[in-house]
C-alpha positions in Angstrom: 13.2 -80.7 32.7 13.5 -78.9 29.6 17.0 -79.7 26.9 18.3 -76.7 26.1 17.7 -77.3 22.8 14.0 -76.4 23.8 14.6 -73.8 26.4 16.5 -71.8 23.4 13.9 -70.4 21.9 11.8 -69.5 25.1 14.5 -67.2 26.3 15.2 -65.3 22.5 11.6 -64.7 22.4 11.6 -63.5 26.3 14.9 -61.6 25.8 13.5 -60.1 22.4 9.9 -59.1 24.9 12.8 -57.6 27.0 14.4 -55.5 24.5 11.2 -54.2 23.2 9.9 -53.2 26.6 13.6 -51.5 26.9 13.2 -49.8 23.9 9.6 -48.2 24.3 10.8 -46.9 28.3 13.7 -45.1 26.6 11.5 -43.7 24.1 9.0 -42.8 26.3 11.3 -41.1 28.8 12.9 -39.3 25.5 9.4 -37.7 24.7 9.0 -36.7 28.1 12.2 -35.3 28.6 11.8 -33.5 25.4 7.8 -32.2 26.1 8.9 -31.2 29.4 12.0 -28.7 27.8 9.0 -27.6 25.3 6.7 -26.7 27.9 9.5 -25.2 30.2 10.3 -22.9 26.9 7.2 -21.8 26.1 6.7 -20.9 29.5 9.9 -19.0 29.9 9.0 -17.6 26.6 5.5 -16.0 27.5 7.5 -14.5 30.6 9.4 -12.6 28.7 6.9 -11.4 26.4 4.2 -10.2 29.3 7.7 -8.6 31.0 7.9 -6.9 27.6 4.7 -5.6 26.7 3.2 -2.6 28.1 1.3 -4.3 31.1 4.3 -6.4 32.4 6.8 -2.8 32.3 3.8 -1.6 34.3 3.9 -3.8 36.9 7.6 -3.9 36.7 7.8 -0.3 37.6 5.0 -0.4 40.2 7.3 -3.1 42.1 10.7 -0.9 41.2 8.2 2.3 43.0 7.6 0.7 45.5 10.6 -1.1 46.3 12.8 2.8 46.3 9.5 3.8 48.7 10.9 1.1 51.2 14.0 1.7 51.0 13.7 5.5 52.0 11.9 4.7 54.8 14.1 2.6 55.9 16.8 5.9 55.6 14.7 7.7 57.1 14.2 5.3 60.1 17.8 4.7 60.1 18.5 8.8 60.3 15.5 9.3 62.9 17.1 6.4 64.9 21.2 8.0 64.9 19.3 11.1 66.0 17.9 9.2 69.0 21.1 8.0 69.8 23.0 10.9 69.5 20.7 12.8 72.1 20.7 9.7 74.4 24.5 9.9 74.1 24.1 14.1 75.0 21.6 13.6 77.8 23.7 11.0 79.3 26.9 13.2 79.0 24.9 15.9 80.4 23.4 14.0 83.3 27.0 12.7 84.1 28.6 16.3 84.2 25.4 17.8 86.4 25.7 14.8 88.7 29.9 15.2 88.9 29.1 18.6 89.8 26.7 18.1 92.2 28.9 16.0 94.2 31.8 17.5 93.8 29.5 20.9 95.1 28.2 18.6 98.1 31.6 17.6 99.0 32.3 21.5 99.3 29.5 21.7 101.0 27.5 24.6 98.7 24.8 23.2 97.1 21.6 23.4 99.4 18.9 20.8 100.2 16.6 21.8 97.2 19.1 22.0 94.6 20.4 18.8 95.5 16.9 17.4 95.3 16.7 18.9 91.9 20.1 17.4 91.0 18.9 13.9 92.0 16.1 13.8 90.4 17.2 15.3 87.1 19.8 11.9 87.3 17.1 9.9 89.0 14.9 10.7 85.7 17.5 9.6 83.3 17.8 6.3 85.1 21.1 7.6 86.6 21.7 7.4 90.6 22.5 10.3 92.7 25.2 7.8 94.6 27.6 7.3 91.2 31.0 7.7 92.0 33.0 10.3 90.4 35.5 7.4 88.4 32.4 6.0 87.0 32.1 6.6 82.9 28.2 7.0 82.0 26.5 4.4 79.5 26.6 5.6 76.1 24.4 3.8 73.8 26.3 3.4 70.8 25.6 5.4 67.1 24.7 3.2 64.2 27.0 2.5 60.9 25.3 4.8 57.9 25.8 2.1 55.9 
C-alpha cells in the first residue's frame, strides 16, 4: 500500500483531470445552449419576415378567406337546422291538435270511417299513434341557442 505522501500527488493530478473535464462540459453545454437560442432566433426571425412580405400576407389572407367561408356555413347550417326544428315543433303541434280533435270527434261519434282513417294516418306518418290519450303533451324537439 501506498503512504500518502505518494498517493498526494496521484489524486491532484486526477482531481485537476476532473476539473478540466468539468470545465470543458460546462462550456460545451454553454455553446449549445447559446447556438440553440441563435438558431431558434433566426428562425423566429425569418417567420416574421415571410409573414411580412407580400407572399406571407397572401397566404395570411387566403387562410383569413377561407376561415370567414367556414364560418358562414356553419351560420347557415346552424339557421337551416332552427328552421328544421321549428317546423318539426309545428308539425308536431299540428299532428297533436288534428289527433285531439279526432278523438274528441270519435268520442261524439261524428267523424266517419274514412276521415278517421285519414286522421290516423296523417298521425301515423308523423310517427304519432292514433291511440294517444288526450293528457298526453306531444314531443317537441328542442330549438338551438343562436349563439
Amino acid at each position: 500500500m501506498q503512504s500518502t505522501d505518494e498517493q498526494k500527488p496521484v489524486i491532484e493530478e486526477q482531481y485537476d483531470q476532473i476539473l478540466k473535464l468539468k470545465r470543458r462540459l460546462l462550456v460545451a453545454t454553454c455553446v449549445a445552449a447559446v447556438s440553440t437560442a441563435a438558431f431558434l432566433g433566426i428562425a423566429i426571425l425569418l417567420g416574421v419576415t415571410y409573414l411580412a412580405d407580400g407572399s406571407g400576407s397572401r397566404v395570411g389572407r387566403r387562410e383569413a378567406e377561407m376561415q370567414r367561408m367556414v364560418a358562414q356555413q356553419a351560420q347557415q347550417a346552424q339557421q337551416v337546422a332552427m328552421q328544421q326544428t321549428m317546423r318539426a315543433n309545428q308539425l308536431a303541434q299540428q299532428v297533436a291538435a288534428q289527433q285531439q280533435t279526432g278523438v274528441a270527434q270519435d268520442d261524439m261519434g261524428m267523424m266517419g270511417a274514412g276521415g278517421s282513417a285519414a286522421g290516423d294516418f296523417g298521425a301515423d306518418a308523423f310517427g304519432a299513434g292514433s291511440s294517444m290519450a288526450n293528457d298526453e303533451e306531444p314531443v317537441v324537439a328542442p330549438v338551438p341557442s343562436t349563439e
